[in-house]
py3Dmol code that shows the C-alpha trace and the ligand (Angstrom):
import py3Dmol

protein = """\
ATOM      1  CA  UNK A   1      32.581  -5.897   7.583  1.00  0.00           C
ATOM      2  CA  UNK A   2      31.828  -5.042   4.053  1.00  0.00           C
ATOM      3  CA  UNK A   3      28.065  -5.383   3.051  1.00  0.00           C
ATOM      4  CA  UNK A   4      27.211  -7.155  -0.345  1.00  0.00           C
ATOM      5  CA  UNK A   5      24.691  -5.597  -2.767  1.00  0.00           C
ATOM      6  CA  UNK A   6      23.580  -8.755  -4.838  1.00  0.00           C
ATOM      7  CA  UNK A   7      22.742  -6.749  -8.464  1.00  0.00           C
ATOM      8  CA  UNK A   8      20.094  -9.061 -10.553  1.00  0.00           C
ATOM      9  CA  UNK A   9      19.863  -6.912 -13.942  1.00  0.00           C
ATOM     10  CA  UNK A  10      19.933  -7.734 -17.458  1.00  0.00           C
ATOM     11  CA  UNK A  11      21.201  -4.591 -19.050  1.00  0.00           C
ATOM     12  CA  UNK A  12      25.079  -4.303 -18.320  1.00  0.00           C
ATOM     13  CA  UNK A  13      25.118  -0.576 -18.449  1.00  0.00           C
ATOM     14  CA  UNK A  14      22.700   0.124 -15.837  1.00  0.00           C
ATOM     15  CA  UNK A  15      24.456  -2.980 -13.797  1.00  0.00           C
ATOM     16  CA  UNK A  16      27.647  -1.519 -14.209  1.00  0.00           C
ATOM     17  CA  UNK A  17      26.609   2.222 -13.226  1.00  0.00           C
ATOM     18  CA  UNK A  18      24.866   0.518 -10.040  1.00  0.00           C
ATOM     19  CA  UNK A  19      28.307  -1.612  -9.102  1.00  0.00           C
ATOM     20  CA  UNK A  20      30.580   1.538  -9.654  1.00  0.00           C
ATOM     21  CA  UNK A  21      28.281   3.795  -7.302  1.00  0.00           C
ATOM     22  CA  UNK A  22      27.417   0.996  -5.010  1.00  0.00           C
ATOM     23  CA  UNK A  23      31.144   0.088  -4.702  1.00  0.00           C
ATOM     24  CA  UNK A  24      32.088   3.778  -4.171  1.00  0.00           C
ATOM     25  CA  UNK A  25      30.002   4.284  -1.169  1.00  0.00           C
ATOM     26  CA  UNK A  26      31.814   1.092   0.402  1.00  0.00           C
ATOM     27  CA  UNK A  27      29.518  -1.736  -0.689  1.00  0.00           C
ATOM     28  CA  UNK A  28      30.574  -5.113  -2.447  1.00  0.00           C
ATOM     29  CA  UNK A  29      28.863  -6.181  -5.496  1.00  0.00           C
ATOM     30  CA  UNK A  30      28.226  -9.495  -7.162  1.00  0.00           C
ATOM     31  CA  UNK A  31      26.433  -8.818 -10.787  1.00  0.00           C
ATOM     32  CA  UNK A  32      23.533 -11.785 -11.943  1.00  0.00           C
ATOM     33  CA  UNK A  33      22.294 -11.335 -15.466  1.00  0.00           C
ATOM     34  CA  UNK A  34      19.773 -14.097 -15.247  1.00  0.00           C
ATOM     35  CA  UNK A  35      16.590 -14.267 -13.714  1.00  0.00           C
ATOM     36  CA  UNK A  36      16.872 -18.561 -12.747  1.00  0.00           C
ATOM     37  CA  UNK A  37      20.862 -17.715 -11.373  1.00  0.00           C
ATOM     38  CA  UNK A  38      19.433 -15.615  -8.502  1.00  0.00           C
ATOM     39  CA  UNK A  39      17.699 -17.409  -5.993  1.00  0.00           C
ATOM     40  CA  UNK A  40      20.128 -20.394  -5.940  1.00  0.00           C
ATOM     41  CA  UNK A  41      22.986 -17.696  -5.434  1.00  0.00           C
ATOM     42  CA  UNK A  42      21.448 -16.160  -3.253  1.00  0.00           C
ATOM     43  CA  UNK A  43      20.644 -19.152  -0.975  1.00  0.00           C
ATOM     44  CA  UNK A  44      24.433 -20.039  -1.224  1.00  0.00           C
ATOM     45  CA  UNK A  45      25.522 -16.796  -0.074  1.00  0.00           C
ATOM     46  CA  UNK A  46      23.466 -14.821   2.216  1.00  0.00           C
ATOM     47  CA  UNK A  47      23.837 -11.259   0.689  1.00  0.00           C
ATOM     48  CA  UNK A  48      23.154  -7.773   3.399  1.00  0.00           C
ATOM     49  CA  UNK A  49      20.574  -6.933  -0.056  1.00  0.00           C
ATOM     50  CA  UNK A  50      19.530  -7.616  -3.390  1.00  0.00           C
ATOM     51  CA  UNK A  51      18.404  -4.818  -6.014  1.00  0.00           C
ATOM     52  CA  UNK A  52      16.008  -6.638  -8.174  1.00  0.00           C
ATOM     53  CA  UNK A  53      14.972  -5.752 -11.660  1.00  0.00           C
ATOM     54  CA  UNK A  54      11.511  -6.831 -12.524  1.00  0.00           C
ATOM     55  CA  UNK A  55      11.660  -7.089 -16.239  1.00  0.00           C
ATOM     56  CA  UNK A  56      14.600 -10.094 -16.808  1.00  0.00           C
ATOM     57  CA  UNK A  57      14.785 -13.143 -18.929  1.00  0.00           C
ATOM     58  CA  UNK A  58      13.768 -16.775 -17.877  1.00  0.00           C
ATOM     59  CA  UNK A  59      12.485 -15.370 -14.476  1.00  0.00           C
ATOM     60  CA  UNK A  60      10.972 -12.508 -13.798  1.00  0.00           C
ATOM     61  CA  UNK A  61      11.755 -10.025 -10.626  1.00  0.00           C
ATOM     62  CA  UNK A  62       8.275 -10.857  -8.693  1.00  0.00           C
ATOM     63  CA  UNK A  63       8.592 -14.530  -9.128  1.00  0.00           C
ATOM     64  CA  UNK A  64      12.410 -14.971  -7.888  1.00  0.00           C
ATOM     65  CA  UNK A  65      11.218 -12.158  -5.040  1.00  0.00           C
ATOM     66  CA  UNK A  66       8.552 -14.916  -3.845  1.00  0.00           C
ATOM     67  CA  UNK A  67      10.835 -17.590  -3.832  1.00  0.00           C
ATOM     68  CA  UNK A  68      13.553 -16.172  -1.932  1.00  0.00           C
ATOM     69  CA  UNK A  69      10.881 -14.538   0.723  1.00  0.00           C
ATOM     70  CA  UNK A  70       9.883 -18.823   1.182  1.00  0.00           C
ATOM     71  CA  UNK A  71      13.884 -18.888   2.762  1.00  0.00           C
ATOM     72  CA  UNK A  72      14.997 -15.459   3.394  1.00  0.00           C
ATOM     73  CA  UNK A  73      13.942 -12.104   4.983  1.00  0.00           C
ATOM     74  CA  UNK A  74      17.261 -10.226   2.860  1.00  0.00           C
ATOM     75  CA  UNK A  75      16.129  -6.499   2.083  1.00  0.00           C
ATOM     76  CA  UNK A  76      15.095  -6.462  -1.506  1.00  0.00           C
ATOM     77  CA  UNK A  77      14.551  -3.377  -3.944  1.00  0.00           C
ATOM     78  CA  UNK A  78      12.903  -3.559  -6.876  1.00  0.00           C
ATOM     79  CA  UNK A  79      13.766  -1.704  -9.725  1.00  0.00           C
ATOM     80  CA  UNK A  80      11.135  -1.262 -12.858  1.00  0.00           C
ATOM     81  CA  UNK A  81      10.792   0.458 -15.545  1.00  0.00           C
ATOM     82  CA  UNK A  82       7.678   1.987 -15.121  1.00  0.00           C
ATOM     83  CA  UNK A  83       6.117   4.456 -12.836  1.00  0.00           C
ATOM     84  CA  UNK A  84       2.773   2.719 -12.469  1.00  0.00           C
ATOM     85  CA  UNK A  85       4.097  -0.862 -11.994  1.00  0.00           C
ATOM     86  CA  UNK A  86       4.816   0.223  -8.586  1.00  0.00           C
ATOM     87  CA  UNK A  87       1.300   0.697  -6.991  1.00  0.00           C
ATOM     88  CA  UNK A  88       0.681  -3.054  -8.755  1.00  0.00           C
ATOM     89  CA  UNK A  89       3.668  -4.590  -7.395  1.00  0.00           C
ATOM     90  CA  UNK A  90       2.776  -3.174  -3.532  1.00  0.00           C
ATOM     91  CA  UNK A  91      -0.282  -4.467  -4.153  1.00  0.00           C
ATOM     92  CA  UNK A  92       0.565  -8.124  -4.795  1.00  0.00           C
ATOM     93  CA  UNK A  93       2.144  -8.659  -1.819  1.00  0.00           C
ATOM     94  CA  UNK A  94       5.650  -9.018  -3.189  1.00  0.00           C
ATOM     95  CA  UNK A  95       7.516  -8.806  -0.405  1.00  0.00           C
ATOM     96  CA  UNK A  96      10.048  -6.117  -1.546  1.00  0.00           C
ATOM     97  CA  UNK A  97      11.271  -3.572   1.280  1.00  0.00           C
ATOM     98  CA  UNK A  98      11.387  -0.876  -1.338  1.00  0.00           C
ATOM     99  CA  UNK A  99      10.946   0.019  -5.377  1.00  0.00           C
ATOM    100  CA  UNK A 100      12.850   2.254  -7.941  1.00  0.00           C
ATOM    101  CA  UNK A 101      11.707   3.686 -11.009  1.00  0.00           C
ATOM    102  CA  UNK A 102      13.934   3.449 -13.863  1.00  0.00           C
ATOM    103  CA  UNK A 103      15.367   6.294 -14.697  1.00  0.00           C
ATOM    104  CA  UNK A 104      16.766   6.641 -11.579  1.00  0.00           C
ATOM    105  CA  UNK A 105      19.542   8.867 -10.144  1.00  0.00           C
ATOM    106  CA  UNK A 106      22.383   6.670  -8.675  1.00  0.00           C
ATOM    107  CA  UNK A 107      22.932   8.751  -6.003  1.00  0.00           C
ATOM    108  CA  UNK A 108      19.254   8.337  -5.039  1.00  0.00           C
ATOM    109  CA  UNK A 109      19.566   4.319  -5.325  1.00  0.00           C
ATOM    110  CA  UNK A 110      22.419   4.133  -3.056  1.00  0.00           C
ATOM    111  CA  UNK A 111      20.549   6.566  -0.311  1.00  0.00           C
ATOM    112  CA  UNK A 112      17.369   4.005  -0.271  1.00  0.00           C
ATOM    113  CA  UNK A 113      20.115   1.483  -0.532  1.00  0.00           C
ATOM    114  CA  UNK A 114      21.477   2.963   2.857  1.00  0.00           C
ATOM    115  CA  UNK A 115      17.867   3.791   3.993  1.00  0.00           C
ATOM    116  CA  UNK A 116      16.743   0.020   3.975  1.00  0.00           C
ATOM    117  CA  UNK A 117      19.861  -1.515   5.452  1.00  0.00           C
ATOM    118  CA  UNK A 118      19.098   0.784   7.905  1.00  0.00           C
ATOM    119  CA  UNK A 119      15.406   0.359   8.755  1.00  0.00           C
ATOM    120  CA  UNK A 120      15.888  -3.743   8.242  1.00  0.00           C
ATOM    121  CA  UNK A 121      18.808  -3.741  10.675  1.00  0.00           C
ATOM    122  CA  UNK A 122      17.207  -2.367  13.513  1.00  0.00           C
ATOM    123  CA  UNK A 123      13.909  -4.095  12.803  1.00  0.00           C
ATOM    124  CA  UNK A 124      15.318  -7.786  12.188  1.00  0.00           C
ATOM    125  CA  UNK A 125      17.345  -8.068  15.600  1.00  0.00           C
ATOM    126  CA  UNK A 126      15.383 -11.732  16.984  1.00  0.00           C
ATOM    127  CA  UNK A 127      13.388 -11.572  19.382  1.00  0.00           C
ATOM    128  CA  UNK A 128      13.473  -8.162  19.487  1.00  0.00           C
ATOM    129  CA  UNK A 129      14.304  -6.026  22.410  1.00  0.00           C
ATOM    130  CA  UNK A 130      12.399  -6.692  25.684  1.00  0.00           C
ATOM    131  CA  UNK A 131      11.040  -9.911  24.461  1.00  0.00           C
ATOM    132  CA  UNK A 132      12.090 -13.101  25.021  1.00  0.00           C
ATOM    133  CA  UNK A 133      10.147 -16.001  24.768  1.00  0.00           C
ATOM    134  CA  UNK A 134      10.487 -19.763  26.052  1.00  0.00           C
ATOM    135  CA  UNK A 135       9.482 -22.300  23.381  1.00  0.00           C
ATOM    136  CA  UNK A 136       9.637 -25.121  25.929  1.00  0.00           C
ATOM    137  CA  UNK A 137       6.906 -23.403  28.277  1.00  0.00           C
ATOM    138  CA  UNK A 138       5.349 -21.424  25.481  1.00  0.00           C
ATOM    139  CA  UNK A 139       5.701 -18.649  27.795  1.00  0.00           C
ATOM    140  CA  UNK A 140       6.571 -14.890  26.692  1.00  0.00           C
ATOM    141  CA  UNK A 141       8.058 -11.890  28.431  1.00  0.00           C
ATOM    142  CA  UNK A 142       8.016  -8.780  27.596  1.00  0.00           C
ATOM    143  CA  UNK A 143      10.587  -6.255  29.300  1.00  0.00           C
ATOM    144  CA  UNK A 144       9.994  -8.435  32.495  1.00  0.00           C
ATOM    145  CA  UNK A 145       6.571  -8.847  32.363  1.00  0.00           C
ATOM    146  CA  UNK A 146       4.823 -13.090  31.719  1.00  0.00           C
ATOM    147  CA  UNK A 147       2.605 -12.654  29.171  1.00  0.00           C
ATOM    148  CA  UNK A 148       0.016 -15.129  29.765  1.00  0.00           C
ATOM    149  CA  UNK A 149      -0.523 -16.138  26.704  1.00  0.00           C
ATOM    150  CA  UNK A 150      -2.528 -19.647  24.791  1.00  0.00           C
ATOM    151  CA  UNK A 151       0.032 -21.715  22.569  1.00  0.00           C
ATOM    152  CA  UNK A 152      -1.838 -20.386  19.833  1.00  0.00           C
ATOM    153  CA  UNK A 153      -1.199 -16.831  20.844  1.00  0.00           C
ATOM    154  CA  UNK A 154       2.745 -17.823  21.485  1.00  0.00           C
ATOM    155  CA  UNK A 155       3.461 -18.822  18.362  1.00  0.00           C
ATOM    156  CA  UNK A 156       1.701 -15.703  16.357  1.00  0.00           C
ATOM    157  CA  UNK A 157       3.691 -13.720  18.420  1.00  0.00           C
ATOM    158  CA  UNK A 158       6.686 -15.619  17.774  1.00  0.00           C
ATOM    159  CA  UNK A 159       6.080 -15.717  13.862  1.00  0.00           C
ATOM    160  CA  UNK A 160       5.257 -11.881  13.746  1.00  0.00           C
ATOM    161  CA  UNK A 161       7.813 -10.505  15.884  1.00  0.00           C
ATOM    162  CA  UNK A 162      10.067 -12.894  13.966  1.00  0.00           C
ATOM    163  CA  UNK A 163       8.952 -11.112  10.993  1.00  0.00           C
ATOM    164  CA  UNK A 164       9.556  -7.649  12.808  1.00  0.00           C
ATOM    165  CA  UNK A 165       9.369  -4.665  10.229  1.00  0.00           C
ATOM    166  CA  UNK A 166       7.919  -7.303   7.504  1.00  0.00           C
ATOM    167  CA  UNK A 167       3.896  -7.342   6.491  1.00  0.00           C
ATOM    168  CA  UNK A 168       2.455 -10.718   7.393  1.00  0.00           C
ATOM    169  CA  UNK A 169      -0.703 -11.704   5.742  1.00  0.00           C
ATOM    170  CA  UNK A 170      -3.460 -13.327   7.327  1.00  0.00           C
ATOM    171  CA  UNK A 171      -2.706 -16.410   4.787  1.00  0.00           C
ATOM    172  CA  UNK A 172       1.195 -16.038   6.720  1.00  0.00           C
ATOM    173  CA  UNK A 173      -0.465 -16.058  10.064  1.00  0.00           C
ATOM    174  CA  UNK A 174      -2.677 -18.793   9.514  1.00  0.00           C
ATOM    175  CA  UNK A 175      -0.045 -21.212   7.966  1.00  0.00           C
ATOM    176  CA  UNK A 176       1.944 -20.596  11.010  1.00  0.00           C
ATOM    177  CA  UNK A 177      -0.078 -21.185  13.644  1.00  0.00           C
ATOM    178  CA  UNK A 178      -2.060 -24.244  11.875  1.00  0.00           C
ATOM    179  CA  UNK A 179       0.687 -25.790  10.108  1.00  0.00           C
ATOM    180  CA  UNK A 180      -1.742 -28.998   9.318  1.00  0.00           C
ATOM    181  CA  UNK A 181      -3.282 -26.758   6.843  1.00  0.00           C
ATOM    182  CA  UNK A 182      -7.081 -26.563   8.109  1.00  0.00           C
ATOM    183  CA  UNK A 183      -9.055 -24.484   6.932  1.00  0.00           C
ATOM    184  CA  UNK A 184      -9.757 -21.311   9.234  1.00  0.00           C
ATOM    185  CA  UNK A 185     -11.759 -18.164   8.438  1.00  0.00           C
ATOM    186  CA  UNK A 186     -10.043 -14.683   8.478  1.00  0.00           C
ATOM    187  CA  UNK A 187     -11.873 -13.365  11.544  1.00  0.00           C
ATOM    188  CA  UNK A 188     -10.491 -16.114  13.579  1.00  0.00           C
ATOM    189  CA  UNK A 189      -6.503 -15.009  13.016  1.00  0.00           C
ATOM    190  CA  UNK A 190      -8.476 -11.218  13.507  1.00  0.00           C
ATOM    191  CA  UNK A 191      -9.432 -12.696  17.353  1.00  0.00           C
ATOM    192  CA  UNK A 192      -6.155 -14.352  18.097  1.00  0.00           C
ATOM    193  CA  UNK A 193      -4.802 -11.104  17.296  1.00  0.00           C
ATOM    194  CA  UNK A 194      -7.324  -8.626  19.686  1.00  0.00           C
ATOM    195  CA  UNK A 195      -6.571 -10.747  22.464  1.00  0.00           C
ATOM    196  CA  UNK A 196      -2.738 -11.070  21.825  1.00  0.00           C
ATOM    197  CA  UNK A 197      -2.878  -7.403  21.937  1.00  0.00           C
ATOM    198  CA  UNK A 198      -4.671  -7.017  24.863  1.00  0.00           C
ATOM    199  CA  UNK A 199      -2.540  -9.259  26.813  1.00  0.00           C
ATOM    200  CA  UNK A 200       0.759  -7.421  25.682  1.00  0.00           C
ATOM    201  CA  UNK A 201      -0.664  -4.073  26.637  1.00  0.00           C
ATOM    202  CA  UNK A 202      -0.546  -5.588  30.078  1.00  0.00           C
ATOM    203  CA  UNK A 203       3.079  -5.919  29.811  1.00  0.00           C
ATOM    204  CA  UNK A 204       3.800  -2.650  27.786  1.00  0.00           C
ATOM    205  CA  UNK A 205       1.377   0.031  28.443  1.00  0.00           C
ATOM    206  CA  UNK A 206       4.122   2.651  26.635  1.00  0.00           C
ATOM    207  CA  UNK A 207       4.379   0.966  23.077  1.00  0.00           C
ATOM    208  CA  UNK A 208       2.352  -0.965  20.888  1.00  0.00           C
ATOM    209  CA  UNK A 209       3.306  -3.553  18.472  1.00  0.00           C
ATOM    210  CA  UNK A 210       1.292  -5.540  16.548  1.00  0.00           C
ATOM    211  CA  UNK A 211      -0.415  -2.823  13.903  1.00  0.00           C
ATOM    212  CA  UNK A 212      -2.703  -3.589  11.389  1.00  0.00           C
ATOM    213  CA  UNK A 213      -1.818  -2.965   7.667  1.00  0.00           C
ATOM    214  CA  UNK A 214      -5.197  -2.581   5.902  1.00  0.00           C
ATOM    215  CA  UNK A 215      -6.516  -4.988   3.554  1.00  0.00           C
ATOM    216  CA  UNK A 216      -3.460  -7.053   3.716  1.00  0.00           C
ATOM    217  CA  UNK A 217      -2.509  -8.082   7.897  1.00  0.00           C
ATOM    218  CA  UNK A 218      -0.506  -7.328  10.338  1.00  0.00           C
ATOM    219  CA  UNK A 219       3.469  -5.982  11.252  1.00  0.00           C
ATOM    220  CA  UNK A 220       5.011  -6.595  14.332  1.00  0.00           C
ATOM    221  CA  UNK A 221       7.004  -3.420  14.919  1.00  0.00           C
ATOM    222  CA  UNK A 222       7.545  -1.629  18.414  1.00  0.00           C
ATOM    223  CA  UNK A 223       6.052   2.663  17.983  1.00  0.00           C
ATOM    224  CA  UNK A 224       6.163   3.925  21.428  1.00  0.00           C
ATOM    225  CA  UNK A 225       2.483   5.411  22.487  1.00  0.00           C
ATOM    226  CA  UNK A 226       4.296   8.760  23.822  1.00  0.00           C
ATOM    227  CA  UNK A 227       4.875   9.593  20.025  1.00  0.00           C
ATOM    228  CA  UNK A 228       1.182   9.869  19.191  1.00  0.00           C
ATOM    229  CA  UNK A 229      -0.613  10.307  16.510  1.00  0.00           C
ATOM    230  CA  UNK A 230       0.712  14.154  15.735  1.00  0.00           C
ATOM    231  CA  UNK A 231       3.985  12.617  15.526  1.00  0.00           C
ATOM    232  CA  UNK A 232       7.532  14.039  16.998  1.00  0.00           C
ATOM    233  CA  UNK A 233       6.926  17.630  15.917  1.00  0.00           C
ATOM    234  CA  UNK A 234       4.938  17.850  19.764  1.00  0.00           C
ATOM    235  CA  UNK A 235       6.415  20.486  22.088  1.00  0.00           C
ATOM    236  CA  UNK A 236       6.353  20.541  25.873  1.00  0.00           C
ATOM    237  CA  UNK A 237       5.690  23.749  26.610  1.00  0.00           C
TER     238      UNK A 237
END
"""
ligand_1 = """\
1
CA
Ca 15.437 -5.679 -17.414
"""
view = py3Dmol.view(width=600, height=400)
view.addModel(protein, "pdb")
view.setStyle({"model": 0}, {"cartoon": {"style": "trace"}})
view.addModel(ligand_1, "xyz")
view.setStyle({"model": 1}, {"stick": {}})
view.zoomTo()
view.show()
């Protein structure tokens, strides 16, 4: 099946360069000028991923990446104009997979293009592989294992491994595990989490998966322990 690469960007020259290099390497495109047309399109049509401009008129790129993150975890790239807008964008917490500096090389956009459809497609599969988990008994397995786990416990793991690949904040965490909205401290998600992870190292003692992302929370993403921390370049002699 053909992917489609919604394009949100005001400047029809750059759009147009995107679409003809995005549609050359296989992709569809649909082209929105406006920043207020995107998220209603895109909660009518479910694209594979969106490249974003920040700078637009009406709405601007961080705002409509917000509101689509409240219904949708679609891979989104942002594209700015400016080198150092970057390192302020990660730092809010957009919730973009990726960001491009204008100028930018087509041929580069469609490889990180490629790269996150990628990455998003093996992290997104629900639950992912070796879990399942049982709403009805709040009970978790992992690759065979019961995880004996409190309903608090079940349902983090269900949010973050329902979020697999995606940064969850401890505001994310919080809100999904105390939907009534009372008011908890940080350290408490912080000891939900220690014990979740102790109880899933009894089930995987090869992999770990919930990792913490400093200063922000935690990812749910599966990084098998033989790897280690010198990475794959290890020999066996
Ligand atoms: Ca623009």
């Amino acid at each position: 099946m053909t992917q489609m690469i919604l394009i949100v960007e005001d400047e029809p020259k750059l759009a147009e360069v995107l679409r003809d290099y995005l549609r050359h390497a296989g992709f569809k495109t649909f082209w929105i000028v406006s920043g207020s047309a995107a998220v209603p399109w895109v909660q009518e049509h479910a694209p594979a991923l969106i490249l974003l401009d920040l700078m637009l008129p009406e709405r601007n790129g961080l705002e409509i990446c917000r509101d689509i993150r409240t219904f949708s975890s679609v891979p989104i790239i942002m594209i700015t104009a400016r080198i150092e807008e970057i390192d302020r964008l990660q730092g809010l917490e957009s919730g973009a997979d990726d960001y491009i500096c204008k100028p930018f090389s087509p041929r580069e956009m469609v490889a990180r293009v490629r790269a996150v459809l990628r990455r998003t497609e093996v992290a997104s599969s629900f639950p992912p592989v070796g879990l399942t988990l049982d709403q009805s008994r709040y009970q978790a397995t992992l690759n065979g294992y019961d995880l004996d786990l409190t309903a608090v416990e079940f349902n983090l793991l269900k949010f973050l491994s329902s979020k697999t690949g995606q940064v969850c904040t401890r505001q994310q965490l919080m809100d999904s595990i105390y939907p009534d909205e009372r008011i908890v401290a940080d350290r408490t998600i912080d000891s939900h989490i220690k014990k979740l992870r102790k109880k899933i190292a009894l089930g995987s003692s090869d992999a770990e998966f919930i990792h913490s992302v400093y200063g922000v929370g935690y990812k749910f993403e599966r990084r098998d322990g033989s790897v280690g921390l010198s990475g794959r370049e290890v020999e066996v002699p």
